[in-house]
N, C-alpha and C positions, 0 to 999 in steps of 0.2 A: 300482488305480492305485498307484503307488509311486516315488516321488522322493525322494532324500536331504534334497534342500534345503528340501522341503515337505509336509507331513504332513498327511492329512484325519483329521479325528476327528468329525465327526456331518457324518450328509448332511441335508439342509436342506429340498432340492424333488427334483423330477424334470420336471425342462421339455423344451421338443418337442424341443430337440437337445442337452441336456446334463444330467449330474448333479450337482448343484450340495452344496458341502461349506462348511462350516467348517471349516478347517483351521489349520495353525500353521507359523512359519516358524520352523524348528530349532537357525536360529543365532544368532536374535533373542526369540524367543518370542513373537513379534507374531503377532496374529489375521489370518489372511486368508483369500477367498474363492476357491474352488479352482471351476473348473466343468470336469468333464472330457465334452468332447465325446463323443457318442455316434458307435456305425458307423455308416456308412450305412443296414444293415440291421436298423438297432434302431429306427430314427424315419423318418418320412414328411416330417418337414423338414432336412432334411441338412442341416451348415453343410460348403461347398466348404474343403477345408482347405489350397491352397494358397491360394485367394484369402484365408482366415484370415493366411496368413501375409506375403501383400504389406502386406495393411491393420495388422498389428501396430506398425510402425515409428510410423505416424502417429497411431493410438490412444495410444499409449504417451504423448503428447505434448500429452493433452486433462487436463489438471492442474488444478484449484479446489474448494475446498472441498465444493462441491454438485456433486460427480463423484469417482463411483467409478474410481481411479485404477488404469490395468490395469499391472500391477508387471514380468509377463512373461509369455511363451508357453512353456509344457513341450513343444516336438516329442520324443515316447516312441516303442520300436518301435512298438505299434500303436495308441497312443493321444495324445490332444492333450489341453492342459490350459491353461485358462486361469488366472492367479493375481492377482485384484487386492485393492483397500483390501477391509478386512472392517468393514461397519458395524452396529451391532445394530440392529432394527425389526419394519419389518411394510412386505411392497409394497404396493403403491398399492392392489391388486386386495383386498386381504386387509382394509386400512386400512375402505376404505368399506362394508366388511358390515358391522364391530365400530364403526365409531364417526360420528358427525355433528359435523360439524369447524364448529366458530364461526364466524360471515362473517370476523374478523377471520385467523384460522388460514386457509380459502381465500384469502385475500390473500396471507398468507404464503409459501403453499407458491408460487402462482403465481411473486410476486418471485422467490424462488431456483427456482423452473424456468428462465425467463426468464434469470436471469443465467447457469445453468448451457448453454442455448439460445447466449446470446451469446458463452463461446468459443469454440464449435464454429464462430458468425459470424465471429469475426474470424481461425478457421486453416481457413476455406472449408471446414470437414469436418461437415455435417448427421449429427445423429443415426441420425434415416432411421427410429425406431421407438419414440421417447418414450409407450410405451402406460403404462398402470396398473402393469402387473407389473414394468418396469424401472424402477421408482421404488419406493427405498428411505424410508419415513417412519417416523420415532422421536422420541421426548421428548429435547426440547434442555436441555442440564441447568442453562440460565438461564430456563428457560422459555419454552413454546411449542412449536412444532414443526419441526425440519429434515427437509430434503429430500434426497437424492442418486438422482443419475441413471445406470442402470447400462447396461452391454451397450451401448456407444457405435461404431453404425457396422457391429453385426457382421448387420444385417439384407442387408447388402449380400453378403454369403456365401450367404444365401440363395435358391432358385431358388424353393420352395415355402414359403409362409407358413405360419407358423398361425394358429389361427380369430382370435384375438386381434388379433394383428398387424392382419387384414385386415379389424374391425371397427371400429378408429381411425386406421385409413389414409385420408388425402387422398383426395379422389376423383380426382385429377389420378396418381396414382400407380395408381389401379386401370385406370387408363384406358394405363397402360403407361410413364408419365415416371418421371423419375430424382428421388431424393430433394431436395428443397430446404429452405430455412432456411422458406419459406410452408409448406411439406408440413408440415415440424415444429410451426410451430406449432400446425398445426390438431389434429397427433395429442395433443401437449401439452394445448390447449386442452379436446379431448374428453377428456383422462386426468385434469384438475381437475372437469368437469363430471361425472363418473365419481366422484369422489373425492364429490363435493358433496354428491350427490343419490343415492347408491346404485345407479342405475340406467346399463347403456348405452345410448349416443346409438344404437345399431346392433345387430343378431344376426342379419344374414342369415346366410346360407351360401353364394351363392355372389356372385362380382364385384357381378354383376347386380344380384341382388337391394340388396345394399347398397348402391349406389349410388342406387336408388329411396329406400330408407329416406334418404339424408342429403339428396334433393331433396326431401321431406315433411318436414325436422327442422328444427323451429323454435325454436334455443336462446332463444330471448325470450321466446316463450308457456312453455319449459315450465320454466326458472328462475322465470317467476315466478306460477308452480304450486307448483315442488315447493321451490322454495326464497325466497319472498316476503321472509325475514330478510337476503338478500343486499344491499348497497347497487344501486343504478340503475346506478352507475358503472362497478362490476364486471361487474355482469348483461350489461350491452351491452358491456364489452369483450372478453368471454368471445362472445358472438355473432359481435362483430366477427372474432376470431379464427376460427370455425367458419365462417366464409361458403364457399358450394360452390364459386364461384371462387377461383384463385389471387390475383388482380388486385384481388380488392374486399378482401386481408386486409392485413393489416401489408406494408410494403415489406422491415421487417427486424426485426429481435429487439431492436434498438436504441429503433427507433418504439413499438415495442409496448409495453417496457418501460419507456418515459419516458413513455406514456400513463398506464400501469396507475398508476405513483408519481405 
């Protein structure tokens, strides 16, 4: 890959549809995350890349602290590249193998998922894919811990998930609907119970099977198993958010979040 106006200097990951960089912006010297989409024939989840490019306009426009802010789209001869905020951490997925976060830090990070949740509410644009791995966590240098929310929207690119995606997915979304601010939360909801507890709510393989696993999962009995140091408070609002209907969860990221506080 190679762009004047922005330089990759260490690659970072390799995820199901891009190669993910740190990079620098050459005429500022600012850190930023470069993820250049793979071809088609490199990955088994394609991101559709003109639909990338309807949805740029409006990504570009999801702006707050606890979001990773997409700066712009590289269309290259044969490559595409995305460029946003560069944050240092650890994703979500990484976070809960190396560390057990204090009930007071699961609180934490929830509030700013939640707030990061509610602008996408108030500019009608769902996430659509709040898993573990799009969540960036790192030491707040007042102490504690911050959150930011990455890859906003771009699950709507894709035709084929992967295994992830499709193991903190709404069941309402496996069943064939369209992303909602309810879908979110629930993926959100399972990517803190992820965080908490080390473990996933899910691992089928296919629709099917997971689906069965979230009508058996009992976020109540098994927070207060695996996680008895959490408050009562949290424990049940974290369920509430997981319920298998859309209907029995938050109305909105507003409710949710004036609960949770």
């Amino acid at each position: 890959m190679h762009c004047d106006q922005f330089q990759p200097e260490k690659i970072l990951a390799a995820g199901p549809s891009a190669k993910v960089y740190r990079g620098v912006e050459t005429a500022t010297g600012r850190k930023v995350l470069i993820k250049a989409v793979l071809q088609d024939d490199e990955t088994v989840c394609p991101l559709d890349r003109d639909r990338v490019q309807q949805l740029a306009p409006s990504l570009m426009q999801m702006r707050h602290p606890h979001i990773a802010r997409l700066i712009t789209l590289l269309p290259m001869e044969d490559e595409l590249a995305f460029v946003s905020e560069f944050t240092p951490g650890m994703t979500g997925r990484a976070f809960d193998a190396e560390h057990s976060p204090s009930p007071s830090d699961v609180r934490m990070l929830a509030v700013q998922l939640m707030h990061a949740l509610q602008v996408g509410e108030n500019l009608r644009q769902p996430h659509g894919d709040p898993k573990p791995s799009n969540l960036i966590i790192a030491d707040h240098p007042s102490g504690g811990l911050f959150l930011q929310v990455q890859d906003w929207g771009l699950s709507l690119a894709r035709e084929k998930q992967p295994p992830e995606t499709l193991w903190f997915r709404a069941p309402e979304l496996h069943a064939g609907g369209p992303p909602t601010m309810q879908s979110d939360l629930f993926t959100a909801a399972g990517s803190l119970f992820c965080i908490a507890t080390n473990t996933s709510p899910t691992l089928g393989t296919t629709a099917e099977e997971i689906q069965q696993d979230w009508q058996a999962f009992d976020a109540c009995e098994l927070l207060d198993h695996l996680r008895p140091d959490l408050d009562q408070p949290l424990r049940d609002w974290l369920a509430w958010l997981l319920s298998v209907l859309p209907q029995q969860r938050p109305k909105s990221v507003s409710q949710a979040l004036k609960v949770l506080m």
